[in-house]
TIVO-110630 format. One record per residue: residue number from 1; residue in one letter; x, y, z of N, C-alpha, C in turn. Coordinates in steps of 0.2 Angstrom, whole numbers, plus 5000, padded with zeros to 4 digits. Layout:
N
<num = NUM residu = A n_xx = X n_yy = Y n_zz = Z ca_xx = X ca_yy = Y ca_zz = Z c_xx = X c_yy = Y c_zz = Z>
...
This chain:
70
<num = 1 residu = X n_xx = 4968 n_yy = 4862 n_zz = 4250 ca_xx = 4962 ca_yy = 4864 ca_zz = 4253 c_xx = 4960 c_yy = 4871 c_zz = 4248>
<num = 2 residu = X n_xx = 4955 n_yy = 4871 n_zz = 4244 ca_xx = 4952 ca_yy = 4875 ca_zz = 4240 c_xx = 4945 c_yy = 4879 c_zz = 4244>
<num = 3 residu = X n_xx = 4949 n_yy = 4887 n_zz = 4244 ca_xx = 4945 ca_yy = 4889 ca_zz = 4247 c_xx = 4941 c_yy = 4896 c_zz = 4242>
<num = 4 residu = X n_xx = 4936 n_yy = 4897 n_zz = 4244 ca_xx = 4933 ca_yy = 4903 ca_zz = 4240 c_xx = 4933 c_yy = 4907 c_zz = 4242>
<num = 5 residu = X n_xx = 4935 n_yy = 4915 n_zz = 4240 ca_xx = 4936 ca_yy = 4919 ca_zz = 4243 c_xx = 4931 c_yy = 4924 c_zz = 4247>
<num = 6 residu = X n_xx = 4932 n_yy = 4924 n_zz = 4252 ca_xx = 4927 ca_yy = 4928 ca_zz = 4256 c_xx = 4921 c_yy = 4924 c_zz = 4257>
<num = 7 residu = X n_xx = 4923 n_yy = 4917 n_zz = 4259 ca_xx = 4917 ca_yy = 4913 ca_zz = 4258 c_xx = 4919 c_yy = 4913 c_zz = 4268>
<num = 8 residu = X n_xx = 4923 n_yy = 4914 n_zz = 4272 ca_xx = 4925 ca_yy = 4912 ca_zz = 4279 c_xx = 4920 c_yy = 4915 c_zz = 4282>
<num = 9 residu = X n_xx = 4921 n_yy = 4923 n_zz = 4279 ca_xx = 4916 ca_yy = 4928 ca_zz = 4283 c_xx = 4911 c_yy = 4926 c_zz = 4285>
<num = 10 residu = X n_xx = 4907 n_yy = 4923 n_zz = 4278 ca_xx = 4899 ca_yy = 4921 ca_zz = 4280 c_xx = 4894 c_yy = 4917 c_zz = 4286>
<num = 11 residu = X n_xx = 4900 n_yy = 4914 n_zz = 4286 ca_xx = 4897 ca_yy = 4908 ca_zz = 4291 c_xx = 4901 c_yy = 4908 c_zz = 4298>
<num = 12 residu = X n_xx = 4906 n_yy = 4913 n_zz = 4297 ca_xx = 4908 ca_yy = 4913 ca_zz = 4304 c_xx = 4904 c_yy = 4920 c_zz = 4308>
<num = 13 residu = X n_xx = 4899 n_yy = 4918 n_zz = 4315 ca_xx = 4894 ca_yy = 4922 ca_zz = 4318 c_xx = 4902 c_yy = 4926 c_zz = 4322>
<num = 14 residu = X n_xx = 4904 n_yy = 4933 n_zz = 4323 ca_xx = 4907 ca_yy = 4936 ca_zz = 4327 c_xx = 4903 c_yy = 4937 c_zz = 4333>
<num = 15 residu = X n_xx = 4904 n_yy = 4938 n_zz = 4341 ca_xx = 4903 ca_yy = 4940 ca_zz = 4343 c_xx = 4901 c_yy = 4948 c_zz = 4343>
<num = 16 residu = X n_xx = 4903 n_yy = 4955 n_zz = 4337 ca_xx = 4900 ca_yy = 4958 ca_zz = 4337 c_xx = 4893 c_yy = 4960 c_zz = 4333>
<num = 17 residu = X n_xx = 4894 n_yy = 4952 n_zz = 4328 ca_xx = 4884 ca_yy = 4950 ca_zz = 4324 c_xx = 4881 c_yy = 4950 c_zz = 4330>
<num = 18 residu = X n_xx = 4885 n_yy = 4947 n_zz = 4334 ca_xx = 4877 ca_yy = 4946 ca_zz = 4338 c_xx = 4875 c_yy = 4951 c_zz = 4344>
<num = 19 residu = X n_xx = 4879 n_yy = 4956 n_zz = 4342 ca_xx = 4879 ca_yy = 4963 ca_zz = 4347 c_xx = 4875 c_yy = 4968 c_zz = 4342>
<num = 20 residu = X n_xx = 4875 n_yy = 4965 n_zz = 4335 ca_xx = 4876 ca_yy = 4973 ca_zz = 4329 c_xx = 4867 c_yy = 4974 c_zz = 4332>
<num = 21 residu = X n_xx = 4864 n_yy = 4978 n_zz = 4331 ca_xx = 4856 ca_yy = 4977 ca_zz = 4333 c_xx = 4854 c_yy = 4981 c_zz = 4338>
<num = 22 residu = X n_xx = 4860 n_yy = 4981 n_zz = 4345 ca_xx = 4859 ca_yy = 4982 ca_zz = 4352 c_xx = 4860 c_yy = 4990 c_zz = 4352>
<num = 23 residu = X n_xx = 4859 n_yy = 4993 n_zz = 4358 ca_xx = 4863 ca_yy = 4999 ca_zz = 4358 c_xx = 4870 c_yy = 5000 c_zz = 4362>
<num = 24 residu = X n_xx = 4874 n_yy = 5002 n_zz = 4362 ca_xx = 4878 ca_yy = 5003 ca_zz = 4367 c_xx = 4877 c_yy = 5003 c_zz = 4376>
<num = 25 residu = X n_xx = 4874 n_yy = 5006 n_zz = 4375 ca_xx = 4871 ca_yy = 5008 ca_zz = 4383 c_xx = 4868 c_yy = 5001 c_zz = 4385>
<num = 26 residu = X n_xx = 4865 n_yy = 4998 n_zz = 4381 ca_xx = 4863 ca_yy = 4991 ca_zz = 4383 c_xx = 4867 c_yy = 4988 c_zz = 4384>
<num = 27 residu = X n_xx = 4872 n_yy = 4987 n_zz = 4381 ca_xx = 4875 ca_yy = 4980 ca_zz = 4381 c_xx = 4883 c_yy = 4983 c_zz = 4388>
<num = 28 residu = X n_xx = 4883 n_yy = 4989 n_zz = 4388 ca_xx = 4888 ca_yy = 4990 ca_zz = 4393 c_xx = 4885 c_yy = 4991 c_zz = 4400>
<num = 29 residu = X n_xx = 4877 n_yy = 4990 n_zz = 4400 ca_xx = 4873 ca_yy = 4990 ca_zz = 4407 c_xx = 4873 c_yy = 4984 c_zz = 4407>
<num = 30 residu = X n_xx = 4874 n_yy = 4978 n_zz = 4404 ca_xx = 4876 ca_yy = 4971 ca_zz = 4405 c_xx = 4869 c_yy = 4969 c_zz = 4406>
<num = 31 residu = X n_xx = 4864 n_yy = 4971 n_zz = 4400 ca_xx = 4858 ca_yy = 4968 ca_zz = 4403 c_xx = 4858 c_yy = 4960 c_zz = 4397>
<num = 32 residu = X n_xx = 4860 n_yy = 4956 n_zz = 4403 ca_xx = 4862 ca_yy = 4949 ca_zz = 4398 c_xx = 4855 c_yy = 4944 c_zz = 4395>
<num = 33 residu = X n_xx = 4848 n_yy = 4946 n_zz = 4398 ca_xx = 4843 ca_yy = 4944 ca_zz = 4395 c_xx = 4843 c_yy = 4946 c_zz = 4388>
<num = 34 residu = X n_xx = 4842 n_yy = 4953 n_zz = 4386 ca_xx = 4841 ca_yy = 4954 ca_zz = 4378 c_xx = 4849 c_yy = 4951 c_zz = 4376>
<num = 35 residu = X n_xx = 4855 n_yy = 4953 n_zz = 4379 ca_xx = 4861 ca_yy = 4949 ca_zz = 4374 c_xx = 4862 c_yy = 4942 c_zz = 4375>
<num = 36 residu = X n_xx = 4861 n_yy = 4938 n_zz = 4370 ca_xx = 4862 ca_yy = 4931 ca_zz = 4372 c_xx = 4870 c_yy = 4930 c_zz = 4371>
<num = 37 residu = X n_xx = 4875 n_yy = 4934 n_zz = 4369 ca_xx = 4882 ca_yy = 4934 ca_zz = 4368 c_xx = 4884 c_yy = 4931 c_zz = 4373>
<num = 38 residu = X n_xx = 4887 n_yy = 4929 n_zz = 4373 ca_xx = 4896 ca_yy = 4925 ca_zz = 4378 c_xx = 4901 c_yy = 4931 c_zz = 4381>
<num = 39 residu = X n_xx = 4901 n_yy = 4934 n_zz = 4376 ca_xx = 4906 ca_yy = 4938 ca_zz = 4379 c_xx = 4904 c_yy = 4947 c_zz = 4380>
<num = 40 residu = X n_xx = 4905 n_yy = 4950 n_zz = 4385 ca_xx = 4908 ca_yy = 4954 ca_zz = 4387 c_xx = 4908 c_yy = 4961 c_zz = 4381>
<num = 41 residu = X n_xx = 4906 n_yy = 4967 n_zz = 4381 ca_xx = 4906 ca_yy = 4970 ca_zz = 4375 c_xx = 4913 c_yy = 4974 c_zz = 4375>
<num = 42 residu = X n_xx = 4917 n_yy = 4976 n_zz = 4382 ca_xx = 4925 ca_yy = 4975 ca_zz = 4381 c_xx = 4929 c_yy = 4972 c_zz = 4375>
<num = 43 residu = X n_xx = 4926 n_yy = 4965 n_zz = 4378 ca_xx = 4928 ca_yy = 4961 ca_zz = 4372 c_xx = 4929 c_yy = 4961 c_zz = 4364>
<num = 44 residu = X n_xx = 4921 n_yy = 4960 n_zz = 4362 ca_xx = 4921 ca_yy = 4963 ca_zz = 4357 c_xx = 4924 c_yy = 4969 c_zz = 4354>
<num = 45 residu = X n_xx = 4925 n_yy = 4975 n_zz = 4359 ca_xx = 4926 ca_yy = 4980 ca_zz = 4356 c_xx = 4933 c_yy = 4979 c_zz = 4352>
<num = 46 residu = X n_xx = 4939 n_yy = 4974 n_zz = 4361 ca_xx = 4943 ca_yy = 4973 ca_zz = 4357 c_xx = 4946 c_yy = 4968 c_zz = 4352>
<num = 47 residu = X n_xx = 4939 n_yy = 4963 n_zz = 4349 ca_xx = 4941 ca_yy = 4962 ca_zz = 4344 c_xx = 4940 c_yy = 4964 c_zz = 4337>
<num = 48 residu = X n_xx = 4937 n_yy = 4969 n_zz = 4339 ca_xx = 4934 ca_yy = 4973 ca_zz = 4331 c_xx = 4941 c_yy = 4976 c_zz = 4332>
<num = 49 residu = X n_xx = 4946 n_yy = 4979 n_zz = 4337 ca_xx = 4950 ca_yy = 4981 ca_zz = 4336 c_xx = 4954 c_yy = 4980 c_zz = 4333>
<num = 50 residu = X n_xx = 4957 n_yy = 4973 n_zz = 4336 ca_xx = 4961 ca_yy = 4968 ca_zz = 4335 c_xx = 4961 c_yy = 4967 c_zz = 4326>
<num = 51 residu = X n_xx = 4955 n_yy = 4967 n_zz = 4324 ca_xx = 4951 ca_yy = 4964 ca_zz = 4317 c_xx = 4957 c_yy = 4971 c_zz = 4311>
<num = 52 residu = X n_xx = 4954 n_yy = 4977 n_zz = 4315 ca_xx = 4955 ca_yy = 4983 ca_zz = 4311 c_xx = 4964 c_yy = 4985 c_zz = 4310>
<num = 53 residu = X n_xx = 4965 n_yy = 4983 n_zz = 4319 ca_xx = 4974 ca_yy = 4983 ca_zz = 4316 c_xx = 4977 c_yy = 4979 c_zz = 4311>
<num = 54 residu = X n_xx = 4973 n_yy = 4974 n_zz = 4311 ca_xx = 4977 ca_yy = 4969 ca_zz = 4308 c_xx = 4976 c_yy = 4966 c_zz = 4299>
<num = 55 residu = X n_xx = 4967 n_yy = 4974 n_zz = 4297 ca_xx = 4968 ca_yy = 4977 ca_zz = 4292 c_xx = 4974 c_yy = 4981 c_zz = 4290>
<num = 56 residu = X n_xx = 4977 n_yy = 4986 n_zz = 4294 ca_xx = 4980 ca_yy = 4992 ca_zz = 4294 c_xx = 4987 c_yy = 4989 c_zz = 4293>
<num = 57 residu = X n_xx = 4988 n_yy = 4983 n_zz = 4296 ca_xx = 4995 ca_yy = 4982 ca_zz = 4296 c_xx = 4997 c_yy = 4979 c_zz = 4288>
<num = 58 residu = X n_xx = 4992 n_yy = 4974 n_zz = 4287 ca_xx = 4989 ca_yy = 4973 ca_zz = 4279 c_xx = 4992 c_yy = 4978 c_zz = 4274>
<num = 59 residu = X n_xx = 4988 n_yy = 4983 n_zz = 4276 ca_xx = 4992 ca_yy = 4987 ca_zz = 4272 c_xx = 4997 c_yy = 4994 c_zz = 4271>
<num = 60 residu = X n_xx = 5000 n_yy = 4993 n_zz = 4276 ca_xx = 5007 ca_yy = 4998 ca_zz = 4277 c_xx = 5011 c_yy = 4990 c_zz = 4273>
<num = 61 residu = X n_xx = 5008 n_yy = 4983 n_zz = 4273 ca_xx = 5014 ca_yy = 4980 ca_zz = 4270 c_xx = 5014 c_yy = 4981 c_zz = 4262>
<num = 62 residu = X n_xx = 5008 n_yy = 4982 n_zz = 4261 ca_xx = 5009 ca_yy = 4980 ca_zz = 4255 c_xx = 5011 c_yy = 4988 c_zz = 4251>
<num = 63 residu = X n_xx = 5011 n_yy = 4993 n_zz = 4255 ca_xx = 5013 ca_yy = 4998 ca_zz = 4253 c_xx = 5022 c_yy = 4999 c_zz = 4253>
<num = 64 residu = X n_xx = 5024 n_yy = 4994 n_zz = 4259 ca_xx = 5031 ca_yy = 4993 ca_zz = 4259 c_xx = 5033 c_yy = 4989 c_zz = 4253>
<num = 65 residu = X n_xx = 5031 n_yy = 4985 n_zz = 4249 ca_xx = 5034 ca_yy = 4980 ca_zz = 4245 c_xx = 5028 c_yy = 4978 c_zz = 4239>
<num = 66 residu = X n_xx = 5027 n_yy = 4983 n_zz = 4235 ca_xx = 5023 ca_yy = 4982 ca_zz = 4231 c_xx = 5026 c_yy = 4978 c_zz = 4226>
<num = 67 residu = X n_xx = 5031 n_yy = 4975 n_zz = 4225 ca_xx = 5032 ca_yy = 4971 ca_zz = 4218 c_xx = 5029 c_yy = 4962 c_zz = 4223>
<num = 68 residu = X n_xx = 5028 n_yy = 4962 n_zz = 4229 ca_xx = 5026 ca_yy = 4955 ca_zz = 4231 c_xx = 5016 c_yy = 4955 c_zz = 4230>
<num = 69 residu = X n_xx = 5015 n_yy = 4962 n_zz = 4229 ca_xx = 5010 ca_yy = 4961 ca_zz = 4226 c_xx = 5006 c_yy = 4960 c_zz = 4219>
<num = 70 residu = X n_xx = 5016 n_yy = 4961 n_zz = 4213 ca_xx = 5014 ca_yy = 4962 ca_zz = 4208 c_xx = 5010 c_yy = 4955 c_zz = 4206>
């Protein structure tokens, strides 16, 4: 499987695309008419979190063991 790099991002819609637009206060007053999203803005929060540890852990490895980046 031959894939392109950073070609995944594009075409996969996050549940925070479809939040990005809203305010906060909207989407936590749960007014579900303007959000058409699925999920829960908890949620999202934590998967943007989920997203960013798991940039961070990324790179605490690659600062452990630089010659597997060489």
């Amino acid at each position: 499987m031959s894939h392109e790099i950073g070609v995944h991002k594009k075409h996969r819609i996050t549940s925070a695309d479809r939040f990005r637009g809203q305010t906060f206060q909207r989407v936590a007053s749960g007014t579900r008419d303007i959000i058409t999203a699925t999920k829960k803005w908890a949620e999202v929060q934590h998967e943007m979190l989920s997203l960013k540890a798991k940039r961070i852990k990324h790179r605490r490895n690659r600062r452990k063991d630089p010659d597997m980046w060489a």
